[in-house]
NUKE-834597 format. One record per residue (C-alpha): residue in three letters; z, x, y. Coordinates in steps of 0.5 Angstrom, whole numbers, plus 500, padded with zeros to 3 digits. Layout:
N
ALA	Z	X	Y
...
This chain:
126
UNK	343	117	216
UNK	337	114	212
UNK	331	111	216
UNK	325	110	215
UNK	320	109	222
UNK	313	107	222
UNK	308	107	227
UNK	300	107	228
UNK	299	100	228
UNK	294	096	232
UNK	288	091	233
UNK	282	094	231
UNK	275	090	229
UNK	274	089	221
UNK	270	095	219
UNK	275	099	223
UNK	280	105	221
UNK	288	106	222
UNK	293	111	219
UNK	300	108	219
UNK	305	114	218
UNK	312	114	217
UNK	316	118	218
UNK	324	120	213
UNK	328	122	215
UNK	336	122	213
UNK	333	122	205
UNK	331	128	199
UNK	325	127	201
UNK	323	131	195
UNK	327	126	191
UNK	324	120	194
UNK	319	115	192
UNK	316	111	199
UNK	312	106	198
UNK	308	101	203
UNK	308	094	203
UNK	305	088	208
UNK	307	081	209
UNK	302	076	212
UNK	305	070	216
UNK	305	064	210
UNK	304	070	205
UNK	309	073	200
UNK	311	081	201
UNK	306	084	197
UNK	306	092	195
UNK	300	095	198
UNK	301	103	196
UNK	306	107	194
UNK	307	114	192
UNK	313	118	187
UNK	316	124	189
UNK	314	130	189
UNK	319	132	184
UNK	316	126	180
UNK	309	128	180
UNK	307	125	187
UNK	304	118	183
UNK	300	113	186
UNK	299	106	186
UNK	295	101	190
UNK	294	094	189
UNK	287	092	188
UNK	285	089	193
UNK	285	096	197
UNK	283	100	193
UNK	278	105	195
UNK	280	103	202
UNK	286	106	203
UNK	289	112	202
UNK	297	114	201
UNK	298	122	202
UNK	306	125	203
UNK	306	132	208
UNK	313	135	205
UNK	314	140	211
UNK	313	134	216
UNK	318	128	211
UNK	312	124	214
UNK	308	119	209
UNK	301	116	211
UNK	297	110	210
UNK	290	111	212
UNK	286	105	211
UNK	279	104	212
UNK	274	099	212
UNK	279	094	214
UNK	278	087	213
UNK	281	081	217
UNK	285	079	211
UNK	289	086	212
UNK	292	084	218
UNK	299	083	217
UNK	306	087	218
UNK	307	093	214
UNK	312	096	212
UNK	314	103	209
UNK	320	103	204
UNK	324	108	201
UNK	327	108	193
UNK	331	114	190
UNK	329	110	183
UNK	325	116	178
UNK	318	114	179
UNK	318	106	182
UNK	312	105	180
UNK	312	101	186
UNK	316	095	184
UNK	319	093	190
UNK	326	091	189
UNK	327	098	187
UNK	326	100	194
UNK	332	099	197
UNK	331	102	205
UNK	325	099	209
UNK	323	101	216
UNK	322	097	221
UNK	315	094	221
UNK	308	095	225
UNK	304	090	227
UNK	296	091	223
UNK	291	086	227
UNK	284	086	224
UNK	279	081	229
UNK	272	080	232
């Protein structure tokens, strides 16, 4: 069956690292495009980083605001996505979330994705 699972999350200073992963399964991976989104409290879901699939080329996009901060990667053997983001600030804490979409080249736009994982928590504080 389709799902998508996260994982990685935590509290971590402004300035510090995290790698948020999800793991795909029950999907042609190599037809999927995955995404990343994040929704702060009071605050609307917004698009984070979202990669094509592989047989579209592997696409990135990211919102501004981490741009040169975080990176989206796709490890084909492992069906695994990743978010590594750096330099976090206390206006990244949110849930993130990863999401799914079997649309050619989402290009990230978020009612195209219609399988979405479950949630974890990113906390940046002093």
């Amino acid at each position: 069956q389709l799902q998508l699972v996260e994982s990685g999350g935590g509290l971590v200073q402004p300035g510090g690292s995290l790698r948020l992963s999800c793991a795909v399964s029950g999907f042609s991976f190599d037809y999927t495009d995955i995404g990343w989104f994040r929704q702060a409290p009071g605050k609307e879901r917004q698009g984070v980083s979202c990669i094509s699939s592989g047989r579209s080329g592997g696409v990135i996009n990211y919102v501004d605001s981490v741009k040169g901060r975080f990176t989206i990667s796709r490890d084909n053997a492992k069906n695994t996505v990743y978010l590594q983001m750096n330099s976090l600030k206390p206006e990244d804490t949110a849930v993130y979330f990863c999401a799914a979409s079997t649309y050619y080249r989402s290009n990230c736009v978020m009612s195209k994705f219609k399988y979405w994982g479950q949630g974890t928590q990113v906390t940046v504080s002093s």
